[in-house]
N, C-alpha and C positions, 0 to 999 in steps of 0.2 A: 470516880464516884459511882455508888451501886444505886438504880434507882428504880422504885417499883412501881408499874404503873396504878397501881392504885391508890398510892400516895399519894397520887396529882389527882385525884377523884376520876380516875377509870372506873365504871362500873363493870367491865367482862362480864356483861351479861350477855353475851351474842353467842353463835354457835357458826362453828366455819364452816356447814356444811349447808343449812337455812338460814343462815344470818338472824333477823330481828335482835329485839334489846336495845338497850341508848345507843346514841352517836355519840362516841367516844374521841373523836376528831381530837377537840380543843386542846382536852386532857393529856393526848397522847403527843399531840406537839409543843405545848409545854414541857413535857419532860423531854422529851429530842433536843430541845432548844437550851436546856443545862450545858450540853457538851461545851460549845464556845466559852460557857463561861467556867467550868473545874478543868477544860482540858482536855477530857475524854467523860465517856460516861458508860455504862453498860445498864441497860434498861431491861428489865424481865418485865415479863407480859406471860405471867400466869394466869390465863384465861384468853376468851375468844373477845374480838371486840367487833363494834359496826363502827365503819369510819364511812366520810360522805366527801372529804376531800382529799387530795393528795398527803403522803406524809413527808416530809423534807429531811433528809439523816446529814449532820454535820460529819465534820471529818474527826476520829477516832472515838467513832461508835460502836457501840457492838449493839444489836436487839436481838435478845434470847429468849427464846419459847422453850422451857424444855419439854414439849411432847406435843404430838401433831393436831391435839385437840385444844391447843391455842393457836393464836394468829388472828390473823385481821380478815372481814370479811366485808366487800363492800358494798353501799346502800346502791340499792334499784336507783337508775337515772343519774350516777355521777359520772360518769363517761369522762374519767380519768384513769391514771395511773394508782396502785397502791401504794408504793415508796418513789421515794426519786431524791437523787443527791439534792443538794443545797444551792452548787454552785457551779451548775453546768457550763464545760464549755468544748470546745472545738479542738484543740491543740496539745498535744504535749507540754509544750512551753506553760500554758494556762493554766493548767491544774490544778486546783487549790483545794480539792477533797481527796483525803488520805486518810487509808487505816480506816475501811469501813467493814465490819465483819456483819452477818446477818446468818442467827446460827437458828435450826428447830422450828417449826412451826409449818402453821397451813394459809395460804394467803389465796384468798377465793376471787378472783374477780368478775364471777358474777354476770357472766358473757350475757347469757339471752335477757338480762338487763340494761346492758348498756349500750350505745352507740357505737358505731367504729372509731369515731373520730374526737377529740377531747372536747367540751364545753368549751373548754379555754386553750389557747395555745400554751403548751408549758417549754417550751426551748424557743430562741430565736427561728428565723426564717430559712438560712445558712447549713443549720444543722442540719442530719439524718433522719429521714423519717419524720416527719414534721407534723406533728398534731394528730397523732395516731394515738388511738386509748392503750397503753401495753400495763400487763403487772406489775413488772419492777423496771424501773428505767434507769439508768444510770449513763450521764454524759459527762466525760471527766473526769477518772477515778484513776489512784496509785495504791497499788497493796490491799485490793478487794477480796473479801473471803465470802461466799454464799455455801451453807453445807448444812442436811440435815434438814432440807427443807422440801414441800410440798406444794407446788403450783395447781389450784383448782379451777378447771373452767377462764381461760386468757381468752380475751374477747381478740386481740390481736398477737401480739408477740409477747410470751411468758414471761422472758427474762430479757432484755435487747440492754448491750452497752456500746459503748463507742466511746475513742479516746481514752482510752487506760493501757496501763502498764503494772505490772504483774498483778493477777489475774487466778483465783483458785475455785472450780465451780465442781462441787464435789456430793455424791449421796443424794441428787434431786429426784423427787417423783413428779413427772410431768401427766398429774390426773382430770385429761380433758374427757366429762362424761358427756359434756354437749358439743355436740361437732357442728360447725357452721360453714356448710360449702362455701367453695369461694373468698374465705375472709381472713388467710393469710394466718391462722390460729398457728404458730410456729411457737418451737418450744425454747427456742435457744437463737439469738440472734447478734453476732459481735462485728461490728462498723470497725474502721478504722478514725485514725492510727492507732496503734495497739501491737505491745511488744509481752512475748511472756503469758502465753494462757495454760493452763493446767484444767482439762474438764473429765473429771473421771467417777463413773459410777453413776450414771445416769438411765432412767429408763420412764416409760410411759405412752402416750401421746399426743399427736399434733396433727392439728386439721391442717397442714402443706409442710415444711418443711422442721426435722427434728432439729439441725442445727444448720444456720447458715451465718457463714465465714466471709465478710464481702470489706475490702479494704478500703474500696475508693469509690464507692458509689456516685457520693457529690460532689467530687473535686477530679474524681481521676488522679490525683497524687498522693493519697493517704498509701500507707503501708500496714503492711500486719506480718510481722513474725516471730519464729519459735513458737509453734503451737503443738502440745499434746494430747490428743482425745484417747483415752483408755478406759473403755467397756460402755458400750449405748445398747441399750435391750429395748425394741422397738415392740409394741402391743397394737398394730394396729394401723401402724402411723401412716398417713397420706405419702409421705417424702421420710429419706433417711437425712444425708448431708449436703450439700449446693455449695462451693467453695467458687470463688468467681474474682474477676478480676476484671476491668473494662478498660483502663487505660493505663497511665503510666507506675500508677499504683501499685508496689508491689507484695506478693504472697507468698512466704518463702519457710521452708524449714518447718513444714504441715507434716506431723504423724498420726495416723488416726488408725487405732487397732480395737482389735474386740468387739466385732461391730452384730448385735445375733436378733433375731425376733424377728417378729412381719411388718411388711410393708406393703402399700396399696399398689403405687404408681410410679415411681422414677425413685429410684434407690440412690445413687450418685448424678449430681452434676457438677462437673466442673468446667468450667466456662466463662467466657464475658457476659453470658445471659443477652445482654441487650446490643442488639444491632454495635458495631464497632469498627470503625478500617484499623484502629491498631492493636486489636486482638488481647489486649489485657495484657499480662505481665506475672504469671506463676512460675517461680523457684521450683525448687525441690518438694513432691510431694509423694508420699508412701502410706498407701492402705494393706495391712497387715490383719489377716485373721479374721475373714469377713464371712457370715453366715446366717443372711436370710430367706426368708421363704415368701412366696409371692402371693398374695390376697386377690382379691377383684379389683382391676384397675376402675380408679374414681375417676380420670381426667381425661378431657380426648385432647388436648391442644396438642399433644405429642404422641406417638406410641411408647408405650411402657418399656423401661426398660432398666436392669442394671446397676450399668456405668455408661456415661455419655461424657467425650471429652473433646473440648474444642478451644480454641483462642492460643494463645503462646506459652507453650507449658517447654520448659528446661529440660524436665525430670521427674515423669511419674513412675512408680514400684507398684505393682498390684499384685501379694503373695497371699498365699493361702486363702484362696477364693473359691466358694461351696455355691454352685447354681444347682440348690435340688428340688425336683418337684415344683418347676412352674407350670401354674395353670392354664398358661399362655405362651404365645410362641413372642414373647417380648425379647428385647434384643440383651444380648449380655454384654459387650464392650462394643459402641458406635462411635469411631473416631472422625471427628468430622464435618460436616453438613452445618445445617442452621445451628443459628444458638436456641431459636424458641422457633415456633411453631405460626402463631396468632397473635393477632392484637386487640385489645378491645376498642380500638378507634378504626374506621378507615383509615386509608393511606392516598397519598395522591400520586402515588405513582403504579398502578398496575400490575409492571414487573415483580416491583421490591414485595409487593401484598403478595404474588404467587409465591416467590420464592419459600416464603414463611409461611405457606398454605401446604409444602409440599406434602410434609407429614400425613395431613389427613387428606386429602383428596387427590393426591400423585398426580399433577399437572405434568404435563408433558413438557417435558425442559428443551429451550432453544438456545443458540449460542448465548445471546443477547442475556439470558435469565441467569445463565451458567455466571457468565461473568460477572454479574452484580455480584450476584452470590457470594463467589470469593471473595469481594472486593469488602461487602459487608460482613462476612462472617469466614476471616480466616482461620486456618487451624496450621500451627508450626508445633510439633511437639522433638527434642531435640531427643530423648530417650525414653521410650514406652515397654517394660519389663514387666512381663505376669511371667511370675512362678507360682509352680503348686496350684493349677486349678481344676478343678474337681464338678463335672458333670455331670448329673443323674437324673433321668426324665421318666419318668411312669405310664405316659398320657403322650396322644397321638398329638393333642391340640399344641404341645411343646415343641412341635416339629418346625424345622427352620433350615433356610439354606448355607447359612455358616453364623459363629459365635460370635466373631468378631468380624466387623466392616467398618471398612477406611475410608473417609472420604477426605483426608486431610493430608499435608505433606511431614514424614516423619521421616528422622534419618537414620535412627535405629531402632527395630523395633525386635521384641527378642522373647520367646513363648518357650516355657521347658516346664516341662515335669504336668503333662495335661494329660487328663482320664477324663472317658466317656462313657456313660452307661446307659442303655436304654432297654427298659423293661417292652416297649408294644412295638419296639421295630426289630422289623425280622431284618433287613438289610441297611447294607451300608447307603448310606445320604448325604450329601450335601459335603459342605466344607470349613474347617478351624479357620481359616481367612477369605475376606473376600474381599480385594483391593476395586471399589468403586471405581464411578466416574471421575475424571481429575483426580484421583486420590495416589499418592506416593510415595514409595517405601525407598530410601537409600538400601538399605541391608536387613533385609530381614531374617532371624536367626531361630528353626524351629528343632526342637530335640528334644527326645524322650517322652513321646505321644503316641498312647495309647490308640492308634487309627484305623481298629477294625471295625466303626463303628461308623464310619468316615469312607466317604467316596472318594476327595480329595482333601489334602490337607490347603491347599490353595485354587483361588479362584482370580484369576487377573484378566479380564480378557481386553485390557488395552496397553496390557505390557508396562504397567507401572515400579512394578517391583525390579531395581537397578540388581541388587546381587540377592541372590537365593539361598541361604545357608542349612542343607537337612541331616541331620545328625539322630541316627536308631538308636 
């Protein structure tokens, strides 16, 4: 059935960018609420509307805006969500919303109005993320299509799903004009379990991370795989992508290509993120065709950098990798070390707070620190491969002792086909590796490096690196 929201007494009189005009709420759940009963329904919403509560979409909906000067904008002080499935739940097995398409349109939520946190709980206690005001929520979905659409101003997480199975997130503009330090403004956020994502064609920004990929947050046992990310164009954005994994949960079969624009602070993390003895659990992951450019870092809990990889990764690829022109001497591939940095609580143990201090105030490490260390933040990576990376520095402040540092145990790690260019240094400096403290290479394999620009191409000075492989 085709249904027009004005036939249910919408008045669209609102505008997506100011809001005002009626609340359009009732009207517009009324017709959402058709589906159940013809089956499916596709509702046009020709015009901008104000809504003041949640809107609920049954399974085989479609809601079509055709053009970005419709959509829903919402009232000052509802410190909610602007859509949300019907019938959230936790599990694959549970799923009972299917075939929800959400096509065209501009959905404002209206940040510097709203709370971080919902009025209301809207998921149980169990679930993800739990009472956090996001744009579009979706907990539970099979055969989801979002495309063609425009996120304005997400007081928290733009777009956040969890529990779904295929997955199409395509043509979105992520247009945060109000940025709110601190407040997690991300643009893309997918929980597990979750089989089958497709997100291509996205661009804008987000006050912390553009997309973050996290399987098991609250169980440790969810999974996430088959995912393809193709083409993110960053404007801005605090964070690129955070791919994470903390326990048994696993992350497998990540491709993520065509990654280009600016960024502020931490470009890649992959990681457990949070304190962990069993280091997460990531499969196979491959970044292909990556090429941004560095802003002013917004964040101190870490130093700025890159890529950052730590916890139990199988199999990461990093090809065709463009570090040009940073404005800072931030790191470009850090394998290793802490997963974060800070906490916002004390800690009661001394040690465990230094460790995760290290970043910014370089405590002087003792056996005793060392050892927690690993014990809380291991890093096992079974195959770590850059090819094709591509260096060019302009500015003296980019200068740094090597590209990549190790502080984790890897057993193959393998660098081909790397150039270096530096416009303000007259001599050669520093080094393409630097094997840290504890940190360990089974085989490391270097070839086809451009290294006049280079004092050494390795740095080991506790003899970590088991075999050395150098190939002109």
């Amino acid at each position: 059935k085709i249904c027009y929201a004005r036939a249910y007494g919408a008045k669209l009189d609102s505008h997506v960018l100011n809001g005002g005009g009626s609340d359009d709420t009732i009207a517009l759940q009324q017709a959402l609420d058709e589906a159940p009963v013809h089956n499916g329904i596709t509702l046009i919403l020709d015009g901008a509307a104000r809504i003041s509560k949640t809107l609920k979409i049954h399974s085989n909906t479609t809601l079509y805006c055709p053009d970005l000067h419709c959509g829903l904008y919402l009232s000052d002080g509802a410190n909610c969500s602007i859509l949300q499935n019907s019938s959230p739940t936790r599990t694959h097995e549970e799923i009972c919303n299917e075939n929800i398409t959400i096509l065209g349109g501009s959905y404002n939520h209206n940040c510097l109005k709203q709370q971080r946190m919902e009025e209301h709980q809207s998921v149980p206690s169990h679930f993800s993320c739990v009472g956090i005001s996001m744009t579009l929520r979706f907990d539970g979905v099979r055969h989801f299509i979002l495309r063609d659409v425009r996120i304005i101003d997400q007081r928290t997480y733009g777009v956040f799903i969890s529990n779904w199975w295929n997955v199409l997130i395509e043509n979105i503009w992520m247009d945060l004009r109000c940025h709110i330090p601190g407040q997690n403004q991300d643009a893309f956020d997918f929980h597990g379990p979750g089989r089958f994502l497709t997100v291509r064609n996205v661009w804008g920004r987000a006050g912390d991370d553009f997309i973050d990929i996290f399987p098991d947050e609250r169980d440790n046992d969810f999974s996430i795989e088959d995912v393809l990310v193709d083409g993110v164009h960053l404007d801005g954005s605090d964070q690129a992508i955070r791919l994470m994994s903390c326990g048994r949960g696993r992350l497998d079969r990540v491709h993520i290509s065509n990654v280009t624009g600016t960024y502020r602070s931490y470009a890649f993390f992959i990681s457990p993120w949070f304190p962990t003895r069993s280091g997460g659990n990531i499969g196979c992951v491959i970044f292909d065709n990556i090429d941004l450019r560095a802003l002013k870092n917004n964040y101190d809990y870490a130093p700025p950098h890159l890529f950052k990889l730590g916890g139990n990764i199988e199999s990461i690829t990093l090809r065709n990798i463009r570090h040009h022109s940073p404005r800072d001497s931030r790191r470009l591939i850090e394998v290793g070390g802490n997963y974060i940095v800070d906490f916002d609580t004390p800690m009661d143990e001394p040690i465990v707070r230094a460790i995760f201090e290290e970043g910014v105030r370089n405590i002087v490490e003792t056996p005793e620190r060392i050892a927690l260390g690993r014990e809380l933040a291991p890093t096992h990576i079974g195959q770590l491969i850059v090819e094709n990376l591509s260096i060019f520095e302009d500015s003296p402040q980019a200068k740094q002792e090597a590209y990549i540092r190790n502080r984790g145990n890897v057993d193959q790690m393998r660098l081909s086909n790397v150039s270096i260019e530096r416009k303000e240094e007259k001599k050669p400096f520093g080094a393409l590796v630097r094997n840290c403290d504890l940190g360990k290479i089974s085989t490391l394999r270097i070839e086809q490096v451009m290294q006049n620009e280079l004092e050494t191409l390795l740095i080991d000075p506790e003899n970590g690196v088991r075999q050395l492989e150098i190939i002109e």
